[in-house]
N, C-alpha and C positions, 0 to 999 in steps of 0.2 A: 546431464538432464536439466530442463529448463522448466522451472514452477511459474506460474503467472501468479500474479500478486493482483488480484481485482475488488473492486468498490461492494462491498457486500450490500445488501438491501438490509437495511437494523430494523426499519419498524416497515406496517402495510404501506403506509404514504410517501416514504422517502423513494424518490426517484433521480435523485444527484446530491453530489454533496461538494465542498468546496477542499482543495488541499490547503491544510494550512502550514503543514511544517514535516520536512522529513528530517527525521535522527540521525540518519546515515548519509553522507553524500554518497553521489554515483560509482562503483565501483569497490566501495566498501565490503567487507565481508560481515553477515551476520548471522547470527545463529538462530533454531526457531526459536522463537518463544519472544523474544527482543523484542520490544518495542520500537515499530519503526517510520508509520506515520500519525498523524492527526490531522484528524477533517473535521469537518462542521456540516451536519446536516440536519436540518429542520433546527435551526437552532442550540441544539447538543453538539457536546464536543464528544469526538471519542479516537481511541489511540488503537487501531492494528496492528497486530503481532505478525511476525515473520511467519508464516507458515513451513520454511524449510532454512536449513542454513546452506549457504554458499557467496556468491559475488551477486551483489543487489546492481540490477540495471533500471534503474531510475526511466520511466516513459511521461510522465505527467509532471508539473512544476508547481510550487506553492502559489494559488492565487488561482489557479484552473480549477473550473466548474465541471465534474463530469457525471457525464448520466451510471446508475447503478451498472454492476456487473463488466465497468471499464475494468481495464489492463492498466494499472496504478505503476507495476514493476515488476521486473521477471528478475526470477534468481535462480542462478546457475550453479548448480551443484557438482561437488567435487567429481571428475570421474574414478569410478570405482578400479 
């Protein structure tokens, strides 16, 4: 099973945010909860938790601007 990892909208105004840093490299395994990226939007920092654990596939790089509701990273859960 495959979770998309996307750019949440945190306030009404924010409409993209930038990457600044991911925790995990590509291919990493992570569990939820994990802290696994950091973006900047509207000036705020703020750090996204893993919403499921399995193999993190990394789609966006630090330094990319993307609009709300992108596809940051998909993670691939164990098969049951």
């Amino acid at each position: 099973m495959e979770t998309e990892v996307r750019l949440p909208q945190l306030s009404m105004g924010m409409s993209e945010a930038e990457i600044l840093e991911w925790y995990f490299e590509d291919g990493a395994r992570v569990e939820e909860g994990q802290d696994l990226v950091e973006i900047e939007a509207e000036k705020a920092r703020e750090v996204l938790p893993a919403p499921t654990g399995g193999t993190l596939r990394i789609k966006v790089e630090p330094g990319d601007v993307v609009d709300v509701r992108s596809v940051l990273a998909v993670i691939v859960g164990d098969a049951p």
